[in-house]
Kinemage of the C-alpha trace (Angstrom):
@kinemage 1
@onewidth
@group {chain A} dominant
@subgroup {mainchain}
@vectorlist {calphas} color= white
{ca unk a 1} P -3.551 -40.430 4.767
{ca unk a 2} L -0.925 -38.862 7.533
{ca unk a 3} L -2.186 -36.636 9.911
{ca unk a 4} L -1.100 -33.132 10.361
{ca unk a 5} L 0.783 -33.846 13.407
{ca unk a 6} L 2.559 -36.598 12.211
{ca unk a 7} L 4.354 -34.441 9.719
{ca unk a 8} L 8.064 -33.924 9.697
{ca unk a 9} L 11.026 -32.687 8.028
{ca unk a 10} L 10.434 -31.409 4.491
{ca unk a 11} L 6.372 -32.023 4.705
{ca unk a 12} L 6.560 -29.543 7.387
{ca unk a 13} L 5.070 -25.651 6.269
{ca unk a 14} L 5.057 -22.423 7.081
{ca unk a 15} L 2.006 -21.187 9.200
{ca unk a 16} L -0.955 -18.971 7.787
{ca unk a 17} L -0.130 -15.925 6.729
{ca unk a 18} L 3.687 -15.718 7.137
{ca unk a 19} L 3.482 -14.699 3.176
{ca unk a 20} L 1.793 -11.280 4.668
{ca unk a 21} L 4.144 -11.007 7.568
{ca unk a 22} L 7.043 -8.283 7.421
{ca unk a 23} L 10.088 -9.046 8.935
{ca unk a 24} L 10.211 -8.999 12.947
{ca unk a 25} L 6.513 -9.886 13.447
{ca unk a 26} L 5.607 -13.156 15.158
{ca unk a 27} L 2.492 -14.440 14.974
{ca unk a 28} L 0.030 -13.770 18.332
{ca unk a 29} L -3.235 -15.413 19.076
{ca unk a 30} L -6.351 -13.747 19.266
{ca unk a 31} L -8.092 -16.275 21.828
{ca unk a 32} L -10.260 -17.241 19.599
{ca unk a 33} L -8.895 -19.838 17.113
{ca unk a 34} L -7.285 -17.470 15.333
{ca unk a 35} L -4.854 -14.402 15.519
{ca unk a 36} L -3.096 -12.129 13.271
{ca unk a 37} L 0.783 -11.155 12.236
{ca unk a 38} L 1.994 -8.217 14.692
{ca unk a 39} L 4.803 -5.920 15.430
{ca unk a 40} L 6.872 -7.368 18.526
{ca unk a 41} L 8.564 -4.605 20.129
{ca unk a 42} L 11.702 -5.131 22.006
{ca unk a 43} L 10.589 -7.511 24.883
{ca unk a 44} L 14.078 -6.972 26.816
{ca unk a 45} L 13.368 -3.038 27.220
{ca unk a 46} L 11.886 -2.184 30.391
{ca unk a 47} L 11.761 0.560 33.222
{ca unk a 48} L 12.343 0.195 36.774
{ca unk a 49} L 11.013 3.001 39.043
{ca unk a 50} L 11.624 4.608 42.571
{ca unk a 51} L 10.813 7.819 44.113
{ca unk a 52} L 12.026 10.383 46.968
{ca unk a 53} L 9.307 11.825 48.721
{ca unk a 54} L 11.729 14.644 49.322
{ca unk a 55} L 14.292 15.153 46.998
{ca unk a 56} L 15.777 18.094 49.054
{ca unk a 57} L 16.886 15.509 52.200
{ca unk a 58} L 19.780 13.757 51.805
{ca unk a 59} L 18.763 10.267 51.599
{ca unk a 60} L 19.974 7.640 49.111
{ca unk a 61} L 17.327 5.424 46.887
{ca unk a 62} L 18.231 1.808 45.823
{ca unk a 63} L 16.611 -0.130 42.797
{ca unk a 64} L 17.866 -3.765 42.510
{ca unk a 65} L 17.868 -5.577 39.211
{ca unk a 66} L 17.254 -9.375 39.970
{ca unk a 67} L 18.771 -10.561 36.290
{ca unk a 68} L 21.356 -9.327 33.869
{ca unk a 69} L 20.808 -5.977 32.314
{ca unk a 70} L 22.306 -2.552 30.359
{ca unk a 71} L 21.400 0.501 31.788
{ca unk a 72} L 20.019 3.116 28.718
{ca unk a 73} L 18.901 6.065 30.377
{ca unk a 74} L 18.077 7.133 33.564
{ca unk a 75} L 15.228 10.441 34.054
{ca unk a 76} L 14.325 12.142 36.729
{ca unk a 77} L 10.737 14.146 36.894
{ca unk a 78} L 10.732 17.072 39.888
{ca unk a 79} L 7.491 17.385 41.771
{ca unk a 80} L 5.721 19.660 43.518
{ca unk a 81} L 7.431 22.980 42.561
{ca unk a 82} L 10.682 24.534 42.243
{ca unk a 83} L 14.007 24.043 44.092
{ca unk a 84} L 15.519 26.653 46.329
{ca unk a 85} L 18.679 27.530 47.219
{ca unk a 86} L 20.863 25.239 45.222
{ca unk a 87} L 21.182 22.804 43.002
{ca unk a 88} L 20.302 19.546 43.661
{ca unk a 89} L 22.755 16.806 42.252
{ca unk a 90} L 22.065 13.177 41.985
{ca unk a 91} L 24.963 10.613 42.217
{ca unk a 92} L 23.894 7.478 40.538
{ca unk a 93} L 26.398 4.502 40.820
{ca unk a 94} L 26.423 0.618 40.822
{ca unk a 95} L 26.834 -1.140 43.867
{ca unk a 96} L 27.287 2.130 45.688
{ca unk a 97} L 30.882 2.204 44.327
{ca unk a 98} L 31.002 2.646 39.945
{ca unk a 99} L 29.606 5.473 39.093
{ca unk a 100} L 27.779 6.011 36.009
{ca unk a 101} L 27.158 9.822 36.433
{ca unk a 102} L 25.444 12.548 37.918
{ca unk a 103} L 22.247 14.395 36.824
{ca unk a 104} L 21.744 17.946 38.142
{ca unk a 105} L 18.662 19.330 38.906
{ca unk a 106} L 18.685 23.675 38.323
{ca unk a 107} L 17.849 25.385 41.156
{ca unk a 108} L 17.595 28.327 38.764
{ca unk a 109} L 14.347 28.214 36.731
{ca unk a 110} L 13.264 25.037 38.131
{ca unk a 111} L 9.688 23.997 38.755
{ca unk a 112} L 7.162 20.929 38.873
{ca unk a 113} L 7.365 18.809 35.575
{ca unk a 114} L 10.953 19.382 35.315
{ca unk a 115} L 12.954 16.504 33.330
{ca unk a 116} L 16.982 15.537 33.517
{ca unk a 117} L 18.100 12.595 31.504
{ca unk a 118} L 21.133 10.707 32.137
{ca unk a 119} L 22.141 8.760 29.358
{ca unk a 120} L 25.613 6.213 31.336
{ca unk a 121} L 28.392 5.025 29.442
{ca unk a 122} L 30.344 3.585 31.739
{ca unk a 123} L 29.211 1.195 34.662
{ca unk a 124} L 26.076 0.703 32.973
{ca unk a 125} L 26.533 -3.174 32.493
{ca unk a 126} L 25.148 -5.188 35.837
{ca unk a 127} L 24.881 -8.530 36.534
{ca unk a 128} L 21.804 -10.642 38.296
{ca unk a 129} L 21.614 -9.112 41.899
{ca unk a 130} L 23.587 -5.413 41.479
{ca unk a 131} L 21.676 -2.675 42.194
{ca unk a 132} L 21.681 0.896 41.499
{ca unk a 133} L 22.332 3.759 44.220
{ca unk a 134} L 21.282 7.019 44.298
{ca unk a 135} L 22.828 9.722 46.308
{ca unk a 136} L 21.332 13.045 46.089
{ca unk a 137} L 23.096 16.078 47.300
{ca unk a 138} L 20.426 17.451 49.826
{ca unk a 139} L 21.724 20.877 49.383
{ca unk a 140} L 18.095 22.386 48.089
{ca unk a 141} L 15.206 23.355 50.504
{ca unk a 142} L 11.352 23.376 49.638
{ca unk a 143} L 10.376 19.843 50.299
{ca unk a 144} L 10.021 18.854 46.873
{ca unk a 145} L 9.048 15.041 45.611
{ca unk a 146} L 10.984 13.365 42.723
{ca unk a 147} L 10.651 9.973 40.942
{ca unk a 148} L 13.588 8.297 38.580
{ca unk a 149} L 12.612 5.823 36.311
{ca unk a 150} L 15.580 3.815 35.185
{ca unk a 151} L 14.998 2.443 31.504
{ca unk a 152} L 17.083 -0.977 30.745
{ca unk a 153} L 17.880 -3.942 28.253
{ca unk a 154} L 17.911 -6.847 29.957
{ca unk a 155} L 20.381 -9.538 28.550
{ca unk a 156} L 19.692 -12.564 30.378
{ca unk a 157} L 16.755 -14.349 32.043
């Protein structure tokens, strides 16, 4: 008799289930001696997050990405109300000096709940310790809050 653990090479077999499995799921435990065949979504997406308390005073945010990463989108949600006055444009760059592009929040029309998506082509590659900066404009009035989410692959650990 050999014992399970002992097996190598070609004695070696697929575990339970993998007949069942589609392709992409791993297999996750349950915690209780067993588990089941799942979908794995993409474990290297993720979202950082900061927010201006007011969006309408010049004052730059920073997010800083501790390992490797491509940046996918960036969003921006306006709180609080609308803008007045003017627009209200947000610089985003790497390392305060590449940029990737602007996003512009309308003045005109604009209110709480609002969404702008930037979507970077350029400069959107960082490596471990580069950080985002964003500049906004300032050139609104009304005190209004606003939070960017930054949505990323990373590419190394």
């Amino acid at each position: 008799m050999v014992l399970h653990s002992a097996l190598t090479g070609a004695d070696l077999h697929e575990p339970k289930g993998i007949a069942t499995a589609t392709s992409g799921q791993e297999y996750v435990a349950d915690g209780a001696a067993s588990g089941a065949w799942t979908t794995v979504y993409n474990r290297n997406l993720g979202t950082m997050n900061t927010y201006w308390p007011d969006v309408t005073t010049a004052d730059p945010l920073y997010i800083v990405f501790p390992f490797a990463c491509t940046i996918n989108t960036i969003t921006t949600v306006l709180g609080d109300g609308a803008l007045a006055t003017a627009d209200e444009v947000i610089t985003v760059t790497r390392n305060g000096v590449d940029s990737l592009g602007t996003i512009t929040i309308t003045q005109a029309g604009s209110a709480e709940g609002d969404i702008d998506v930037l979507s970077p082509v350029a400069n959107n590659t960082l490596t471990a310790n580069q950080y985002l900066r964003f500049s906004n404009s300032g050139a609104s009035t009304g005190t209004r809050s606003c939070a960017v989410t930054v949505e990323y692959t990373r590419t190394s650990a």
